[in-house]
N, C-alpha and C positions, 0 to 999 in steps of 0.2 A: 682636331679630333683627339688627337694624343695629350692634348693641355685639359679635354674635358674628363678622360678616363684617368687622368692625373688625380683631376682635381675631387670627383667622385670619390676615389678609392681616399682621399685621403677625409672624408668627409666621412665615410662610412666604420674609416679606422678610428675617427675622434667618437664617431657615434659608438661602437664597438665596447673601445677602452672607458668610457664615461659609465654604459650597461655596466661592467664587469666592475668597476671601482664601486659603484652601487650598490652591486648584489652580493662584491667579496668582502669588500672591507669590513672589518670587525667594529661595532658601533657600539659599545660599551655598553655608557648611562641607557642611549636609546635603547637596546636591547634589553634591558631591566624594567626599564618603562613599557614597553609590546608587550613582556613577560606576566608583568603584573594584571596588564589590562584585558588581556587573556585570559590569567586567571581569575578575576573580577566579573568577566563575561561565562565563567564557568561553573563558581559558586560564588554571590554576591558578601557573602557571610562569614570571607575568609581571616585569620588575625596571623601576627608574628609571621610575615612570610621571608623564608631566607629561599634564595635563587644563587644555584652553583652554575655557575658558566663552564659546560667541563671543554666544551671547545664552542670556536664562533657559531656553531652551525647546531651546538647542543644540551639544554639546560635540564637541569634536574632542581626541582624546586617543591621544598616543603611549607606545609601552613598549620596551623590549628585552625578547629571551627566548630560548631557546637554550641551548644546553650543547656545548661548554665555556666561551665565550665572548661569551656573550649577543650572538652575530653577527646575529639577527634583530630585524630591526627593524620594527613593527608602528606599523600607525595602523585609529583607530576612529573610526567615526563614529557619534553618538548622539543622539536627541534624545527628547526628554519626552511624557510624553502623562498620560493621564488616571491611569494607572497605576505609574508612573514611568519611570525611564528604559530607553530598549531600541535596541538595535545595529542601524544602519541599513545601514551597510557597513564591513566591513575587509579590509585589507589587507598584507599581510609584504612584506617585503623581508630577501634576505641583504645586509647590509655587515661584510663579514669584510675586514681590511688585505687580505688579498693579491688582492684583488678591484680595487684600485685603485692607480695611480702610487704608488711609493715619495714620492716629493716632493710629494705631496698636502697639503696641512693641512687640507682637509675631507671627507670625503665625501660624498654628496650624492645622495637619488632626486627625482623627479617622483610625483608621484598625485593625480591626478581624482577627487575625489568626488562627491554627488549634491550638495549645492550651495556646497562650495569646490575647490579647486584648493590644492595644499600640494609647499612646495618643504623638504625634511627632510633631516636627514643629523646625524653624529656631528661631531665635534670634533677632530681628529687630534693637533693642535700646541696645546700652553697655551698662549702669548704669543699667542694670536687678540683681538684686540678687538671688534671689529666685520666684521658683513658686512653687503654692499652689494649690490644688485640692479634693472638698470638694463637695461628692458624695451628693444624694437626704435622703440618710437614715442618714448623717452627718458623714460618714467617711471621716478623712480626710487625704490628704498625700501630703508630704512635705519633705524639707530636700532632704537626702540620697533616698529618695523613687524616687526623678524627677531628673536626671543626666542632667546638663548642659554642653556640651562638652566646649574644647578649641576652637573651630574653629563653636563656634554659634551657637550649635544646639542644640537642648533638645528633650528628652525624657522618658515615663511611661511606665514598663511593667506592667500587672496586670496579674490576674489568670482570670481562663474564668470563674469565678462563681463571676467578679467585677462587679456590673452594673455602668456601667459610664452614661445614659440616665439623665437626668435634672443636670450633675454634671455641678457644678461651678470652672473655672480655673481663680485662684488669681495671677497676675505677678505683684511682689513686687520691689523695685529697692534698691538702695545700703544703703538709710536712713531708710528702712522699709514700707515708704510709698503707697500705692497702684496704680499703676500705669496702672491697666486697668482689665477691668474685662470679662472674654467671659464664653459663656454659651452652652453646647452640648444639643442638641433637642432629640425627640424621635428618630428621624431620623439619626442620631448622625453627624447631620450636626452642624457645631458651628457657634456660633453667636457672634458678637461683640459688 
């Protein structure tokens, strides 16, 4: 009787630990792939998509889409569960050129999500190097903080305790120089 309650429990511990090595482990490539097919089952028509893994259990993943000119600009939010992955919120935005200053070198939206805050926008000008963003209370973020994709686009994730309100966005170009300077409002409309 005791060799059978043995041999159960240790049956139910390999079943246990094999569930959880399953459901925990972080699955990288795989994860990218459920991500994309997801959003392919969501709008078939999507291009350029960059997918930010901000943790195993949470993606935030932008696309363009649109015709003629892939003028919308789309963000997802996603995260995992027992089943895979599934769309928590999105959101488009139009950014078509004539929507914004001819002298612009970026464009630029705001978006709130359920538990980040995301500052996004296209790429206007190639000699862009870097951008800078330099909150009201003087934080500032930069570098590895602002991801500029291959294919023109950028973007901030923050935590939902960032206040981005009066923050100032610095786009630098390949000499270091400043190349333009835009400003979010209370409203977290941006200004040029």
């Amino acid at each position: 009787m005791i060799k059978k309650r043995g041999i159960i429990l240790i049956i139910c511990f390999a079943v246990l630990l094999s569930f959880f090595s399953v459901v925990i482990v972080d699955h990288g490539n795989q994860d990218t792939e459920e991500i994309e097919e997801v959003l392919k089952d969501f709008n078939p028509f999507l291009f350029d998509i960059n997918i930010e893994q901000v943790s195993s259990r949470y993606a935030i993943a932008s696309y363009n889409w649109g015709y003629p000119h892939d003028t919308k600009f789309g963000l997802v939010e996603l995260k995992k569960n027992l089943f895979g992955w599934e769309i928590v919120k999105a959101t488009s935005d139009r950014m078509a050129f004539d929507d914004w200053p001819l002298e612009a070198s970026i464009m630029a939206v705001y978006n709130e999500l359920s538990e980040s805050v995301v500052l996004r926008g296209r790429v206007v000008v190639s000699d862009i190097e870097e951008i800078q963003i330099q909150t009201k209370d003087g934080t500032r973020y930069d570098g590895s903080d602002i991801k500029i994709t291959d294919n023109y686009m950028w973007y901030f994730i923050t935590k939902e305790d960032v206040d981005l309100t009066d923050a100032t966005i610095t786009v630098l170009s390949e000499g270091g120089e400043i190349k333009d300077e835009l400003y979010v409002d209370d409203e977290w409309d941006i200004h040029y």
